[in-house]
PDB file as gemmi writes it, atoms N, CA and C in Angstrom:
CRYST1    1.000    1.000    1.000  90.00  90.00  90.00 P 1                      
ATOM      1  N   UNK A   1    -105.888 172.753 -46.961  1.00  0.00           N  
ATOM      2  CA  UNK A   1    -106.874 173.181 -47.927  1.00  0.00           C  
ATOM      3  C   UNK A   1    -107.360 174.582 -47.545  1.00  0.00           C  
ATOM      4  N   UNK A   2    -107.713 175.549 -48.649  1.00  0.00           N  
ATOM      5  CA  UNK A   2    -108.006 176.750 -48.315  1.00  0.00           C  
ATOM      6  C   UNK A   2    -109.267 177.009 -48.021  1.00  0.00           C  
ATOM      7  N   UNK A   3    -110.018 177.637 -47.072  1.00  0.00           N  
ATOM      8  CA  UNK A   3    -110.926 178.008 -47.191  1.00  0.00           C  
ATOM      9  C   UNK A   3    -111.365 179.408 -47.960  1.00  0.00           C  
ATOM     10  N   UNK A   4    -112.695 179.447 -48.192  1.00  0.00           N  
ATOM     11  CA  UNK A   4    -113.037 180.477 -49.277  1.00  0.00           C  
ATOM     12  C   UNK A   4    -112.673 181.914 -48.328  1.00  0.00           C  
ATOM     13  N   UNK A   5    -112.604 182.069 -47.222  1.00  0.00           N  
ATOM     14  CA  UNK A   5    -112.736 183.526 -46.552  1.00  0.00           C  
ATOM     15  C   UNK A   5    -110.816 183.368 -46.359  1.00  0.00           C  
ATOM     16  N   UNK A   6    -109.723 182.828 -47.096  1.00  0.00           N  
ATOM     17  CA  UNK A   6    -108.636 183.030 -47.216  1.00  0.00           C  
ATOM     18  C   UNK A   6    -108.379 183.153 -48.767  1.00  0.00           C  
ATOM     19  N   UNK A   7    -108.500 184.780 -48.943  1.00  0.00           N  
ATOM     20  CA  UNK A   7    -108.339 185.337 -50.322  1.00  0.00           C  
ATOM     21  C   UNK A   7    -106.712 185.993 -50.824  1.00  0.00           C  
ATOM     22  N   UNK A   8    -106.180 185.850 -49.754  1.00  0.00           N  
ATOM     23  CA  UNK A   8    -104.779 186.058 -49.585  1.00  0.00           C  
ATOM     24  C   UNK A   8    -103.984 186.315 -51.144  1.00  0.00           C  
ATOM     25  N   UNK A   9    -103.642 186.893 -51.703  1.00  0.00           N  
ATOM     26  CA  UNK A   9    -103.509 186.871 -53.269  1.00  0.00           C  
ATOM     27  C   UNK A   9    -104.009 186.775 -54.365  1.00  0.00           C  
ATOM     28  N   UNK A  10    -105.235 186.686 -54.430  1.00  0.00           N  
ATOM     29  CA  UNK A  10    -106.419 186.766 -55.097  1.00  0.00           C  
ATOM     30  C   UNK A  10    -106.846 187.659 -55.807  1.00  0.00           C  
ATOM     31  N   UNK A  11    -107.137 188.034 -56.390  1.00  0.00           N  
ATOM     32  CA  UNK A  11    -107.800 189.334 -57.284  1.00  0.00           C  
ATOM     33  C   UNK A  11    -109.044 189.231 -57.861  1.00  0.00           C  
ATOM     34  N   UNK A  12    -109.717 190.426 -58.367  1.00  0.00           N  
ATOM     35  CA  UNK A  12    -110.672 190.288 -59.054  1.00  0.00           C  
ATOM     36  C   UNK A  12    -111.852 190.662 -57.852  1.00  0.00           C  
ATOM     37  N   UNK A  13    -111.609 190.762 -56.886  1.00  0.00           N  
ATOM     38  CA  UNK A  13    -112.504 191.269 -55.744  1.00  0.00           C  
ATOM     39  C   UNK A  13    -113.000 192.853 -55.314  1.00  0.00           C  
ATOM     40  N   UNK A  14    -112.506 193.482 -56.493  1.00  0.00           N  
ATOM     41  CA  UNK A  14    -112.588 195.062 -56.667  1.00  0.00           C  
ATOM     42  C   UNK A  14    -111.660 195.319 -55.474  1.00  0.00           C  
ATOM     43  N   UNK A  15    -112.103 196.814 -55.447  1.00  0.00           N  
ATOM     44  CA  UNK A  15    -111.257 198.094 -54.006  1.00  0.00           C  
ATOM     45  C   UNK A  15    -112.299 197.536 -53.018  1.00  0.00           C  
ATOM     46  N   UNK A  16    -111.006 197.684 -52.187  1.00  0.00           N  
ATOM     47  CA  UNK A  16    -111.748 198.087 -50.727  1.00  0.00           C  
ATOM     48  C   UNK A  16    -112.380 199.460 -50.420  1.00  0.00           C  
ATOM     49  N   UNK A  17    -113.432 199.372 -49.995  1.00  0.00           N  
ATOM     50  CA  UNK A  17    -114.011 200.509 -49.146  1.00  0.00           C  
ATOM     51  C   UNK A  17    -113.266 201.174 -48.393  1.00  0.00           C  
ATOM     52  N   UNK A  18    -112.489 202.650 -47.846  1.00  0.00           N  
ATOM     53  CA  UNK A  18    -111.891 202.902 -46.999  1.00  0.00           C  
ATOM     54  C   UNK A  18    -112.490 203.977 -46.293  1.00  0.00           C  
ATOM     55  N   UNK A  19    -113.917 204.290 -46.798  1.00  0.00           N  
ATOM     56  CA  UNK A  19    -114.281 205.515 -46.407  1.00  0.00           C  
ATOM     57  C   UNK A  19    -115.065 205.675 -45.399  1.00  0.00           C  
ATOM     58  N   UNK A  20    -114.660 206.301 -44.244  1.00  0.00           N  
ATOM     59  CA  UNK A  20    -115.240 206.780 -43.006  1.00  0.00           C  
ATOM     60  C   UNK A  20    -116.835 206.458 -42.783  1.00  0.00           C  
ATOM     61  N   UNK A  21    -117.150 205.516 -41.805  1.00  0.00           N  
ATOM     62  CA  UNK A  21    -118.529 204.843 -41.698  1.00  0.00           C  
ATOM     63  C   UNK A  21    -118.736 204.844 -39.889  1.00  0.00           C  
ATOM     64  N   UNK A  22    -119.441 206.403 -39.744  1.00  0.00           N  
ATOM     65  CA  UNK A  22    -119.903 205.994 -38.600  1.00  0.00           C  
ATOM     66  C   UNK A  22    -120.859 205.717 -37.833  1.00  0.00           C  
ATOM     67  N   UNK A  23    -121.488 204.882 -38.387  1.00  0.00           N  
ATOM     68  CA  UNK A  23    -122.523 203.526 -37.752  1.00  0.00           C  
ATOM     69  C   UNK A  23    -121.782 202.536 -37.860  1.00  0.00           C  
ATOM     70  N   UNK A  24    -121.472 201.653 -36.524  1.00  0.00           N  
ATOM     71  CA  UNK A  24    -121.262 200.332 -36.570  1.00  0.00           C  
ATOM     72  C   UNK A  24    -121.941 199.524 -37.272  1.00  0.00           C  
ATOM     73  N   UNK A  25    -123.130 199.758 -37.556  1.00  0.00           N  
ATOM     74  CA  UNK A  25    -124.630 199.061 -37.676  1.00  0.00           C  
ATOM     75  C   UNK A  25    -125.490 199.546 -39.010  1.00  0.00           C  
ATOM     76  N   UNK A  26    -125.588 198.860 -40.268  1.00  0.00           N  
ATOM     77  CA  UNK A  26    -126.258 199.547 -41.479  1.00  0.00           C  
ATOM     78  C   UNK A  26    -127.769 199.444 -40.958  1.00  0.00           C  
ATOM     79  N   UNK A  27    -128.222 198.341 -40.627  1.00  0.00           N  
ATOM     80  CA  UNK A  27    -129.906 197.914 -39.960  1.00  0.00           C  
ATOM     81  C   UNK A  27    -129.791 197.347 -38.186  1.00  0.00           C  
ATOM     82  N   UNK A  28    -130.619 197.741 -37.969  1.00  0.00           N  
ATOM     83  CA  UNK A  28    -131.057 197.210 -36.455  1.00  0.00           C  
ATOM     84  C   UNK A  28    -130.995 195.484 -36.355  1.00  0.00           C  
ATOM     85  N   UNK A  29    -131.503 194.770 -37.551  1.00  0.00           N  
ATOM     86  CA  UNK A  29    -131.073 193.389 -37.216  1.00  0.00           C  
ATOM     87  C   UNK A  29    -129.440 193.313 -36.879  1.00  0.00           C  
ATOM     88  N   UNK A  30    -128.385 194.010 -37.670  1.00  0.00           N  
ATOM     89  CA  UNK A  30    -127.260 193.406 -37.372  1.00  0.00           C  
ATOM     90  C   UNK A  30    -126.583 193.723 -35.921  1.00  0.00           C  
ATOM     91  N   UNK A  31    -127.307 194.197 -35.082  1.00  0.00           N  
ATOM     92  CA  UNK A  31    -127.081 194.695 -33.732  1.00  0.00           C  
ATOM     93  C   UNK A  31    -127.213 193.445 -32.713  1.00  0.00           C  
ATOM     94  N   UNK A  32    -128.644 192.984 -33.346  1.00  0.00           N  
ATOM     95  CA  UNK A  32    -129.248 192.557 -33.012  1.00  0.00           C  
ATOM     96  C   UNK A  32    -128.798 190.619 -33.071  1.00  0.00           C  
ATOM     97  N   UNK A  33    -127.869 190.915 -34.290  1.00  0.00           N  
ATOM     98  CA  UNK A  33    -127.392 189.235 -34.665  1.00  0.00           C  
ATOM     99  C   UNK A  33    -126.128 189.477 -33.890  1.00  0.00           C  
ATOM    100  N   UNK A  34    -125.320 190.283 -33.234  1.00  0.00           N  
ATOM    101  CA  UNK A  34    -124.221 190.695 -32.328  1.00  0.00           C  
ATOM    102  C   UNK A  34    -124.248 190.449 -30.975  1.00  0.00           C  
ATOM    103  N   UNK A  35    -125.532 190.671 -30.830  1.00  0.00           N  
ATOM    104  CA  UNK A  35    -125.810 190.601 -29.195  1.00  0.00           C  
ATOM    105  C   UNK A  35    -126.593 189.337 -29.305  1.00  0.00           C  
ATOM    106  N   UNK A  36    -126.954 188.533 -30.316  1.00  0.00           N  
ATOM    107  CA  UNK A  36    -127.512 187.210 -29.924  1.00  0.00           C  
ATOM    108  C   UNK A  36    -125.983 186.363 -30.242  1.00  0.00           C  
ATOM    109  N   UNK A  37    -125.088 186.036 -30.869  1.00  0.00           N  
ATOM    110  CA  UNK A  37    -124.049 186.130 -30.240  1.00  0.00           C  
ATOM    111  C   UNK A  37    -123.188 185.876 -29.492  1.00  0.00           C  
ATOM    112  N   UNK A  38    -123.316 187.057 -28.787  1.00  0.00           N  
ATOM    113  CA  UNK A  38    -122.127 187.422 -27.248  1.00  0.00           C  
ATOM    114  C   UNK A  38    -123.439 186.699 -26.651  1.00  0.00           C  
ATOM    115  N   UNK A  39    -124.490 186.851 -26.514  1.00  0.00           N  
ATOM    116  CA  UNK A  39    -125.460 185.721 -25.465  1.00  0.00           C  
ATOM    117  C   UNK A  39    -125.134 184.437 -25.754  1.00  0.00           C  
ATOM    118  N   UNK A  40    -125.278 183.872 -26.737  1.00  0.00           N  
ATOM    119  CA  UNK A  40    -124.988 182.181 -26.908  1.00  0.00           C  
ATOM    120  C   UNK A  40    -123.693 181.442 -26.956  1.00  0.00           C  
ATOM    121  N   UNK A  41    -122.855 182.728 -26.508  1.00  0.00           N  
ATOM    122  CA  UNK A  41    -121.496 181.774 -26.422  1.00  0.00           C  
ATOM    123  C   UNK A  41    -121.299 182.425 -24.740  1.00  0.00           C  
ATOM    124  N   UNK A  42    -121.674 183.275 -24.399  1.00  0.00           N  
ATOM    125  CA  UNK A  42    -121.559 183.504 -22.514  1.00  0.00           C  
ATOM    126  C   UNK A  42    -122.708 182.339 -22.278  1.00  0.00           C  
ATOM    127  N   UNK A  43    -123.405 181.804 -22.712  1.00  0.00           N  
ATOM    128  CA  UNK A  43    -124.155 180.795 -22.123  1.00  0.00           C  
ATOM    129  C   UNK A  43    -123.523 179.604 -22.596  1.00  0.00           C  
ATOM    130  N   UNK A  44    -122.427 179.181 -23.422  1.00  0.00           N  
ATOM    131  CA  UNK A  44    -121.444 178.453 -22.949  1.00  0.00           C  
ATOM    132  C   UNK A  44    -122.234 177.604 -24.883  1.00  0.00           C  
ATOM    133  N   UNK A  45    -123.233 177.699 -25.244  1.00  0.00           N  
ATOM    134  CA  UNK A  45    -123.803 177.253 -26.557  1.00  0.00           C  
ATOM    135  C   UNK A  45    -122.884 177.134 -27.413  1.00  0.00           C  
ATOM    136  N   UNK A  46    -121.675 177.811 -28.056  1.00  0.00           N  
ATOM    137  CA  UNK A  46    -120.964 177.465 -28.475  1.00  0.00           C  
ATOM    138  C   UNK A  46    -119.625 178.734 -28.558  1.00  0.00           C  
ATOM    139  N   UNK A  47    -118.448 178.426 -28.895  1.00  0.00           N  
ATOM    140  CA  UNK A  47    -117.538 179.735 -28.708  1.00  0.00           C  
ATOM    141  C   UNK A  47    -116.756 179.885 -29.697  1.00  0.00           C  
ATOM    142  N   UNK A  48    -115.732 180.781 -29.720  1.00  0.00           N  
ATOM    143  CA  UNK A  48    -115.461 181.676 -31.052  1.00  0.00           C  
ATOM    144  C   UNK A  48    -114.617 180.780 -32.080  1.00  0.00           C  
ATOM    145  N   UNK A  49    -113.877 179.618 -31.203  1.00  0.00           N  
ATOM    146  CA  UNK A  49    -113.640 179.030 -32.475  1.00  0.00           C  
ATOM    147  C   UNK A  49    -114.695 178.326 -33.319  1.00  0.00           C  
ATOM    148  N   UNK A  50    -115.489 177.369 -32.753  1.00  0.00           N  
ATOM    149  CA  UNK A  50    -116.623 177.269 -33.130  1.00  0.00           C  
ATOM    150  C   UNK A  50    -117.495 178.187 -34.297  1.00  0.00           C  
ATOM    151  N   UNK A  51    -117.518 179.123 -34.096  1.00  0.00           N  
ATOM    152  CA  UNK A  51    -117.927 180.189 -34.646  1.00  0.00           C  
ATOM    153  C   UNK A  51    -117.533 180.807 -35.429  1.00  0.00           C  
ATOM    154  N   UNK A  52    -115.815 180.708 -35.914  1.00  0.00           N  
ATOM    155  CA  UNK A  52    -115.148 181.248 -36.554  1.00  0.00           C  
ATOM    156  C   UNK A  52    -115.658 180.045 -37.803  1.00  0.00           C  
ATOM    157  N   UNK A  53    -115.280 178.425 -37.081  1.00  0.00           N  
ATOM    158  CA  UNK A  53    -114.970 177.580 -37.964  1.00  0.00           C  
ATOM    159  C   UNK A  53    -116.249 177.437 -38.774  1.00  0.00           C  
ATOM    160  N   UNK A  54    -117.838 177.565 -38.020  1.00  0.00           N  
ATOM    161  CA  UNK A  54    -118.785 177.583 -39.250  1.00  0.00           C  
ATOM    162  C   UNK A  54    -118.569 178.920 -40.216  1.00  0.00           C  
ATOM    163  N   UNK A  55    -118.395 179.753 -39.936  1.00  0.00           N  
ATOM    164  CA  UNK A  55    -117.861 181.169 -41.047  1.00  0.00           C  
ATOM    165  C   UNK A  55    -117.398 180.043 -42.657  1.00  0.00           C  
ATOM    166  N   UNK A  56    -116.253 179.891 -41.767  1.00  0.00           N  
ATOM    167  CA  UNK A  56    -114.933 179.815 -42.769  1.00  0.00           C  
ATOM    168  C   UNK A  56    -115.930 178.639 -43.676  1.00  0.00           C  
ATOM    169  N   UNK A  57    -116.732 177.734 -42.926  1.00  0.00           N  
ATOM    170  CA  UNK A  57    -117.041 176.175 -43.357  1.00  0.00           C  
ATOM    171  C   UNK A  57    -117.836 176.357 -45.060  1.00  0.00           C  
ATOM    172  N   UNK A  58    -118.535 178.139 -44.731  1.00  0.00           N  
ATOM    173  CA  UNK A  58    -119.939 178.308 -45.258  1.00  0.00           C  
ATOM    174  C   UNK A  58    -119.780 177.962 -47.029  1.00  0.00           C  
ATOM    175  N   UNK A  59    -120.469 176.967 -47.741  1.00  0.00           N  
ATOM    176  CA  UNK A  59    -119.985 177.111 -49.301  1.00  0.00           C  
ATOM    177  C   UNK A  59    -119.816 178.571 -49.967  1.00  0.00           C  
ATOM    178  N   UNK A  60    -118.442 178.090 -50.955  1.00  0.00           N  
ATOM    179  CA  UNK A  60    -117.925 179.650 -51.746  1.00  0.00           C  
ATOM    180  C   UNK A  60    -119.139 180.131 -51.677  1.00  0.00           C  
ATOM    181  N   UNK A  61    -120.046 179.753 -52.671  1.00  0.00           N  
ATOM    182  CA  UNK A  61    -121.058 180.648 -53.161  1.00  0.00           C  
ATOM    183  C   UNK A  61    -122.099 181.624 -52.156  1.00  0.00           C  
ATOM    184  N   UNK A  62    -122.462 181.044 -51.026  1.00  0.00           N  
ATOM    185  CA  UNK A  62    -123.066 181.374 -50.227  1.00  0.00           C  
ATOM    186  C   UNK A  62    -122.230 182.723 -49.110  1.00  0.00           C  
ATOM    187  N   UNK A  63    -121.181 182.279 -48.807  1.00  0.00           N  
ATOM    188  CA  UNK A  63    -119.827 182.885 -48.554  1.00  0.00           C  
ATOM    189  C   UNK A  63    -120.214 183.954 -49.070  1.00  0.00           C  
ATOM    190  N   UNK A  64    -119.561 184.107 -50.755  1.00  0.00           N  
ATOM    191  CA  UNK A  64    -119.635 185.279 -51.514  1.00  0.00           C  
ATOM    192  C   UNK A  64    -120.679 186.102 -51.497  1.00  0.00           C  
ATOM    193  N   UNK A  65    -121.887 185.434 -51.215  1.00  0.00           N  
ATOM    194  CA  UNK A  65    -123.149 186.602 -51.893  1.00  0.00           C  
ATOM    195  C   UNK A  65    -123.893 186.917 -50.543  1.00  0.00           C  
ATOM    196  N   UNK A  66    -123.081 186.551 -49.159  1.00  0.00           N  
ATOM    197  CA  UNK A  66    -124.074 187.035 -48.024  1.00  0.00           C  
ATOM    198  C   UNK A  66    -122.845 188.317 -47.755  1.00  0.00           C  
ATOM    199  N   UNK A  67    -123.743 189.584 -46.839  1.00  0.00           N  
ATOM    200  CA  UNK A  67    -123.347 190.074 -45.943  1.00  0.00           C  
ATOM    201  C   UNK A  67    -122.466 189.699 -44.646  1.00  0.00           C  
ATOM    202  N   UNK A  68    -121.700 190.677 -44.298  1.00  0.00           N  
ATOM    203  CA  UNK A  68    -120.457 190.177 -42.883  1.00  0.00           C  
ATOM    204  C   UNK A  68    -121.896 189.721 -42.114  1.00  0.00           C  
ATOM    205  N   UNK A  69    -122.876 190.295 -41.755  1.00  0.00           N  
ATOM    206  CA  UNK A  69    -123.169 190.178 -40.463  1.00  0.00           C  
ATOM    207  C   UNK A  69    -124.525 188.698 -40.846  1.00  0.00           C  
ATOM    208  N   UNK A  70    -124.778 188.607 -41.987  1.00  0.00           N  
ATOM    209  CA  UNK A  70    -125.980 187.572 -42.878  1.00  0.00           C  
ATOM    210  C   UNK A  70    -124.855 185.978 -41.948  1.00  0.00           C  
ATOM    211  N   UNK A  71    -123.660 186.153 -42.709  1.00  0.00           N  
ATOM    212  CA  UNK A  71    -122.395 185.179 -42.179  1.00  0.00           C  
ATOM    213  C   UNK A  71    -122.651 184.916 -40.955  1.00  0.00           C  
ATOM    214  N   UNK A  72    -122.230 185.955 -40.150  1.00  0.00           N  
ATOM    215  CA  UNK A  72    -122.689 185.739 -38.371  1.00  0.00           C  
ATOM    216  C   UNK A  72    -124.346 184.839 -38.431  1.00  0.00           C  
ATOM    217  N   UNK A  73    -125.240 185.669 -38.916  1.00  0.00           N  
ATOM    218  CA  UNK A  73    -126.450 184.707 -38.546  1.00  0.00           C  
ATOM    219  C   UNK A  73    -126.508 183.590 -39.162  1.00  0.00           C  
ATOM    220  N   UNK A  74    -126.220 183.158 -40.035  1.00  0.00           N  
ATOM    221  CA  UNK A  74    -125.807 181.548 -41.057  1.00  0.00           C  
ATOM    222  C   UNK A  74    -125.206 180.693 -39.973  1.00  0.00           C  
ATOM    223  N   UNK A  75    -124.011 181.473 -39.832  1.00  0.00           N  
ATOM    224  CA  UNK A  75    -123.036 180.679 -38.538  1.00  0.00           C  
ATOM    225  C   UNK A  75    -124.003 180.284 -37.184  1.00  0.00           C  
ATOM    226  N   UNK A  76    -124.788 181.090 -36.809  1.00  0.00           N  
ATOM    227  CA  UNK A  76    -125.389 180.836 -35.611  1.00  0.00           C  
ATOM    228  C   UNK A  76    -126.578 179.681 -35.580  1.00  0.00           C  
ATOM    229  N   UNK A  77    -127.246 179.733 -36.668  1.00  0.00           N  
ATOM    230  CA  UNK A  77    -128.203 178.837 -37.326  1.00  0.00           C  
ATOM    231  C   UNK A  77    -127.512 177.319 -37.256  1.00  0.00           C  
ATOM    232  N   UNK A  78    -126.552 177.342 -38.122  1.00  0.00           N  
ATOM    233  CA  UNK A  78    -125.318 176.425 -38.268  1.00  0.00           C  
ATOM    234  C   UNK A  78    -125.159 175.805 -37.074  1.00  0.00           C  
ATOM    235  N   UNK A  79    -124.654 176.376 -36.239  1.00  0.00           N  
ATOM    236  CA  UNK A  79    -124.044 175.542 -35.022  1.00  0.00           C  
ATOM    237  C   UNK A  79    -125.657 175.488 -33.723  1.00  0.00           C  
ATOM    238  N   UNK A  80    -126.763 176.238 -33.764  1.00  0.00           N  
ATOM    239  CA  UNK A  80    -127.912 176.102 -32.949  1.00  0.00           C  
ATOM    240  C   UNK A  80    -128.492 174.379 -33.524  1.00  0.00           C  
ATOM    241  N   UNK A  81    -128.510 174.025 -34.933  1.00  0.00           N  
ATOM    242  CA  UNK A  81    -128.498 173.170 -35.253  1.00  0.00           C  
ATOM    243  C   UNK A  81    -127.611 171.869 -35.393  1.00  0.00           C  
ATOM    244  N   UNK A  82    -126.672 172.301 -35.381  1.00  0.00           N  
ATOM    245  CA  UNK A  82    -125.198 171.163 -34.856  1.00  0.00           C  
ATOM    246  C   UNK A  82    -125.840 170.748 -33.290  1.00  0.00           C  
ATOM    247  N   UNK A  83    -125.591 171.498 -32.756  1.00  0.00           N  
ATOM    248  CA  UNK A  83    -125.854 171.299 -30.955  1.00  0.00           C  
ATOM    249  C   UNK A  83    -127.280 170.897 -30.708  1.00  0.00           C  
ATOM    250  N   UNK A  84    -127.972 170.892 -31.531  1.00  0.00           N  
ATOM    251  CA  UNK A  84    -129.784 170.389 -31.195  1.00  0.00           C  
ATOM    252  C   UNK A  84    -130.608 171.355 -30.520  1.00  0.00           C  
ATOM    253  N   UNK A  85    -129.774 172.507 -30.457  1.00  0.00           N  
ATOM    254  CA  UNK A  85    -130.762 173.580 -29.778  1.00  0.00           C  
ATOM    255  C   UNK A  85    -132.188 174.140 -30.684  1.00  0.00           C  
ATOM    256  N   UNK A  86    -131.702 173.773 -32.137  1.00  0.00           N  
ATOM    257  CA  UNK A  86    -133.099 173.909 -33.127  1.00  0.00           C  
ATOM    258  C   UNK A  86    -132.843 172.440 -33.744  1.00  0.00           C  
ATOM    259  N   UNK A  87    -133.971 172.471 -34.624  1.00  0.00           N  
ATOM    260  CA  UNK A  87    -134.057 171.203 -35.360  1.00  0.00           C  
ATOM    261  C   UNK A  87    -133.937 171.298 -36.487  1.00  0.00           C  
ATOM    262  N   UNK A  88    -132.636 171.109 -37.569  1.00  0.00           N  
ATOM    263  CA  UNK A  88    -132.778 171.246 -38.841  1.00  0.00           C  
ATOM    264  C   UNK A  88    -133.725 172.015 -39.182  1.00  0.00           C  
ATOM    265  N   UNK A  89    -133.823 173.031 -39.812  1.00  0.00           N  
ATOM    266  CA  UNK A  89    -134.896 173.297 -40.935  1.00  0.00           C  
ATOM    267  C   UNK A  89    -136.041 174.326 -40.331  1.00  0.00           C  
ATOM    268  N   UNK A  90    -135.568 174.330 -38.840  1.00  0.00           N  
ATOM    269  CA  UNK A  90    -136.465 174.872 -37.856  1.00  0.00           C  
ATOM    270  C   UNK A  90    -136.946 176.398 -38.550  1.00  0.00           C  
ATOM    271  N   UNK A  91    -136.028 177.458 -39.218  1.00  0.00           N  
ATOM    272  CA  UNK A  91    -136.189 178.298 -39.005  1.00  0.00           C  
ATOM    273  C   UNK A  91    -136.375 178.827 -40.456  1.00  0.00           C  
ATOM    274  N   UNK A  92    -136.934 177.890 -41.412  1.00  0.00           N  
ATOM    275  CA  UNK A  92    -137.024 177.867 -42.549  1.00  0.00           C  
ATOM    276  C   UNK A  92    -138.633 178.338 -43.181  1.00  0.00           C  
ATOM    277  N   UNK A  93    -139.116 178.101 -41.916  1.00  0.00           N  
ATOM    278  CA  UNK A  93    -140.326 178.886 -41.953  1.00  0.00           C  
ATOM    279  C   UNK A  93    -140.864 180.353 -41.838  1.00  0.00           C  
TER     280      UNK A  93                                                      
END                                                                             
């Protein structure tokens, strides 16, 4: 079964961007969701497949309308709550 982040032949997704971007970083949070991260998987919390697999897991819709780096923090939320390190809903406040 495909997941939504395998668009492999697909269309209708406009052009790609190809144009020279040098900031890694559009806002200081997404630095910031990078290095929280590389911390919670060197502390063994969870690792890249893990991490890949909540990505891929995230519904189309949600998928579609977040940011690359929104994804990373979804994913991290995702699995802090899989593992019991938050509590459902924790961060909804």
């Amino acid at each position: 079964m495909a997941r939504i982040n395998d668009v492999g032949g697909f269309q209708g997704f406009g052009a790609i961007d190809i144009s020279e971007d040098a900031e890694p970083f559009h806002a200081d949070w997404e630095a910031r969701v990078v290095g929280l991260v590389n911390a919670l998987r060197a502390q063994g919390i969870f690792n890249t497949n893990e991490f890949r697999d909540a990505i891929e897991s995230m519904p189309p819709s949600e998928y579609l309308s977040t940011s690359y780096y929104e994804r990373w923090f979804l994913a991290v939320r995702t699995l802090l709550e899989r593992k019991g390190v938050l509590r459902p809903g924790e961060l909804d406040d």
